[in-house]
Steps between C-alpha positions, in 0.01 A plus 500: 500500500847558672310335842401184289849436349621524844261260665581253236872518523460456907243205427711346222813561768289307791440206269881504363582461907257216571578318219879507603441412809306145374797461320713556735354337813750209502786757547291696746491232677847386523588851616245470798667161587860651477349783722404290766835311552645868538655571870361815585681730730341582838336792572810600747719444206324651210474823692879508610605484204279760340620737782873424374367570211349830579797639713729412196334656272443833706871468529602440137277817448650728736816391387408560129328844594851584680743400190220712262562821731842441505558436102244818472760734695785389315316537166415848581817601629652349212290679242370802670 
């Protein structure tokens, strides 16, 4: 019984999402047409700036991890 309701709430859900999607095909399609006239970055670019990205964030971390040990030794010198 439990397998039933559940195959009718996933069948029900498929037809809620293709109905929106006739509804909505005039907006779907202005989005495609703004994606288009996007610039997209180069490949050169897009992975520059994800290794910025990466180093910063190991960085931030480390950084984060240090201020954490050091707020940890004055927490336990403070109360122990």
């Amino acid at each position: 019984m439990v397998r039933i309701i559940n195959w009718i709430i996933i069948g029900l859900v498929v037809v809620g999402v293709v109905i929106y999607s006739i509804l909505r095909r005039d907006y779907l399609n202005e989005c495609f047409d703004e994606l288009k006239k996007v610039s997209w970055p180069s490949r050169e670019v897009a992975w520059n700036s994800a290794i910025v990205t990466i180093i910063f964030i190991v960085v931030f971390s480390l950084f984060l991890a240090v201020i954490d040990y050091l707020l940890n030794l004055a927490f336990i010198k403070l109360v122990g």
